[in-house]
C-alpha positions in Angstrom: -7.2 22.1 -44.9 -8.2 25.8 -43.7 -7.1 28.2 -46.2 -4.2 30.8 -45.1 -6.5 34.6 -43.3 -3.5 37.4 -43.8 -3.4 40.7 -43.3 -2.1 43.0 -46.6 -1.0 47.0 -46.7 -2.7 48.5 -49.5 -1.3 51.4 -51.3 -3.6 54.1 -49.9 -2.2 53.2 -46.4 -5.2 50.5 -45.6 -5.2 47.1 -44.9 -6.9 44.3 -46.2 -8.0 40.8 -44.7 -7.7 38.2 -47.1 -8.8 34.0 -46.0 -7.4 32.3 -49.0 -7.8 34.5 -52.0 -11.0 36.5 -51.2 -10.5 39.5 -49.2 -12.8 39.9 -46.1 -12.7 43.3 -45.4 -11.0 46.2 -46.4 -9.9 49.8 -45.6 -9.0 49.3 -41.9 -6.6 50.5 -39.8 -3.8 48.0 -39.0 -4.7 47.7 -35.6 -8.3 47.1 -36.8 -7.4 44.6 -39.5 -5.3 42.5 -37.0 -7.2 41.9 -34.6 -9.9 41.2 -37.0 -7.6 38.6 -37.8 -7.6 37.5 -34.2 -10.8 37.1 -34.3 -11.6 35.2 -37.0 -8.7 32.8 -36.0 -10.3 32.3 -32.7 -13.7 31.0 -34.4 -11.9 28.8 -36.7 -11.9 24.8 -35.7 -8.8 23.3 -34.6 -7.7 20.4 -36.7 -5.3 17.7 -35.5 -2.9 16.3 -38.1 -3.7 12.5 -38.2 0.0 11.5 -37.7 -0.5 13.0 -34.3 -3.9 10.7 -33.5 -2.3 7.4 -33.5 
């Protein structure tokens, strides 16, 4: 199971990309830190729930 990548406002008006519970990167825009997001979405594996192979 992949773990969760969310974006998070900060409280100086950043935000922060988090996969799981470690944060990625930090102090971008939020334009920046979505499509960051994107990105990083994009490059992950797709996974097919094995109810859906049979």
């Amino acid at each position: 199971m992949q773990e969760a990548i969310r974006v998070k406002p900060t409280q100086d008006g950043t935000y922060t990309v988090y996969r799981g519970t470690m944060a990625l990167v930090a102090g971008l825009t939020r334009l920046q830190a979505e499509r960051y997001e994107a990105s990083i979405a994009r490059r992950q594996p797709r996974t097919t729930p094995i109810a859906m192979l049979g």
